[in-house]
C-alpha positions as CSV (number, residue, x, y, z in Angstrom):
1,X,149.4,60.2,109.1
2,X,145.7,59.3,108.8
3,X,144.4,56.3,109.0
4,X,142.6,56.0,106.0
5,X,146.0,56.8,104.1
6,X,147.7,53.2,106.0
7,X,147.0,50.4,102.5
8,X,146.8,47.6,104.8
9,X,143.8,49.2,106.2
10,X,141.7,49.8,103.1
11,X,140.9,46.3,102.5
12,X,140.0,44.6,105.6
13,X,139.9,45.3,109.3
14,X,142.8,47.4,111.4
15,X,144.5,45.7,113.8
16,X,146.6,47.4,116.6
17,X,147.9,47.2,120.2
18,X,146.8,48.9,123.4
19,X,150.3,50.4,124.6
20,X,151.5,50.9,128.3
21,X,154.9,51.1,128.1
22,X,156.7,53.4,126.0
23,X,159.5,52.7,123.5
24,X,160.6,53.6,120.2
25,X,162.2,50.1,119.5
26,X,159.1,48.4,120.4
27,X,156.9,50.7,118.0
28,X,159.1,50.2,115.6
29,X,159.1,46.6,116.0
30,X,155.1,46.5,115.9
31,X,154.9,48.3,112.9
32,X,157.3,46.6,110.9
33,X,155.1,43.4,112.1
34,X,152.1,45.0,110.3
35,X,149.9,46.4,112.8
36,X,148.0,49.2,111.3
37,X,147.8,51.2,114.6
38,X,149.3,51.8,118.1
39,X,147.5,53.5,121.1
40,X,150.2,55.3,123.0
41,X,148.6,55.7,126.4
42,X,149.0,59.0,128.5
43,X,146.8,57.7,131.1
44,X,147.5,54.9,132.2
45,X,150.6,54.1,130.6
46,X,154.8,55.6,131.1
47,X,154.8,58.3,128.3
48,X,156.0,61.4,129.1
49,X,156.5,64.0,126.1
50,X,160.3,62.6,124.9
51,X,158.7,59.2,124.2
52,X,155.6,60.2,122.8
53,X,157.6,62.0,120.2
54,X,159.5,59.2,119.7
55,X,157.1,56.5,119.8
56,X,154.9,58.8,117.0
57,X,158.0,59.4,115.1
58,X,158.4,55.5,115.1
59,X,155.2,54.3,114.1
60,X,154.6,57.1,111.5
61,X,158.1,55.6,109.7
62,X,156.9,52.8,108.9
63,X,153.0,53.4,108.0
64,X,151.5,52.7,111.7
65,X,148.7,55.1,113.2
66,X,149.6,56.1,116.5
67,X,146.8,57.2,118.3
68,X,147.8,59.0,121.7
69,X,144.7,58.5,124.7
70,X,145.0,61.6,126.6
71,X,145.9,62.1,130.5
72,X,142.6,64.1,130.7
73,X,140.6,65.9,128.3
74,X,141.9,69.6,129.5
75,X,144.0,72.6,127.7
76,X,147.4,70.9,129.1
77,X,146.8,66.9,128.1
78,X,144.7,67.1,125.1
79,X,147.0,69.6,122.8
80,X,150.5,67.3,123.7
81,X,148.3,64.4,121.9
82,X,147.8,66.7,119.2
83,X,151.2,68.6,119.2
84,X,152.3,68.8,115.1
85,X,155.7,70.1,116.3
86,X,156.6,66.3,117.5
87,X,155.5,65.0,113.8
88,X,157.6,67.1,112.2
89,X,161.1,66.1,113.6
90,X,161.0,62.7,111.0
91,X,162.8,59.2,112.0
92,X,164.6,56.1,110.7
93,X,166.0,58.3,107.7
94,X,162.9,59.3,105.9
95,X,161.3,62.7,105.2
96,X,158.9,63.7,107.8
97,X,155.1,62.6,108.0
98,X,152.6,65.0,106.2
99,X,150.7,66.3,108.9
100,X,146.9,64.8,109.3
101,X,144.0,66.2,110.7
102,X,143.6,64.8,114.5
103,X,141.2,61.8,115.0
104,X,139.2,61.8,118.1
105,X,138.5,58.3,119.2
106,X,135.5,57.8,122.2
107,X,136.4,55.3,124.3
108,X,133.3,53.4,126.2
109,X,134.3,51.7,129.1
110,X,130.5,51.1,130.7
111,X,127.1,50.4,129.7
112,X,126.6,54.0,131.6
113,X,128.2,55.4,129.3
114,X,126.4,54.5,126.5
115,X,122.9,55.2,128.3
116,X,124.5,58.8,128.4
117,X,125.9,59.0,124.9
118,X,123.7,61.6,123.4
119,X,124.7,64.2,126.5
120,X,128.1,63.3,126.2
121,X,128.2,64.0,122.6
């Protein structure tokens, strides 16, 4: 799913959560609250491919953007992000997602960063 597809988007601001802790029920629970997004994170956070999948599968239900921050931007972390194979599998009874062209999201953490933005782009 892209997020321009999500109606509750079109007409306003997104909101979304920051997530740590994986779990299907809980991105289920989110999205059916009306969050427009979810950040799954690889980083920082407990997800491991099986909840991933199922976290995507969950927010994807129920018209929710998951977003998945990468372990590392390398060949290994990057394509299980990306992986269409886990958006394919459907969830909660409906047909699967239509697969969406990735979205690559910069995250700035320092004011370094942003000196150096033209060299990282």
């Amino acid at each position: 799913m892209s997020l321009p597809e999500n109606p509750r988007s079109l007409s306003g601001p997104m909101h979304g959560i920051w997530r740590l802790i994986p779990s299907p029920c809980v991105s289920e629970l989110l999205a059916q609250a009306g969050l427009d997004l979810q950040i799954l994170d690889r980083e920082h956070g407990g997800c491991d491919r099986t909840s991933l999948a199922t976290d995507i599968m969950a927010c994807e239900a129920h018209r929710c953007a998951p977003l998945v921050h990468v372990g590392g931007a390398n060949a290994v972390e990057i394509p299980r992000g990306l992986n269409p194979a886990v958006r394919s599998l459907g969830y909660g009874g409906g047909p699967p997602p239509q697969p969406a062209l990735p979205w690559f999201v910069l995250i700035i953490e320092t004011l370094t960063t942003v000196e150096h933005l033209g060299d990282i782009l």
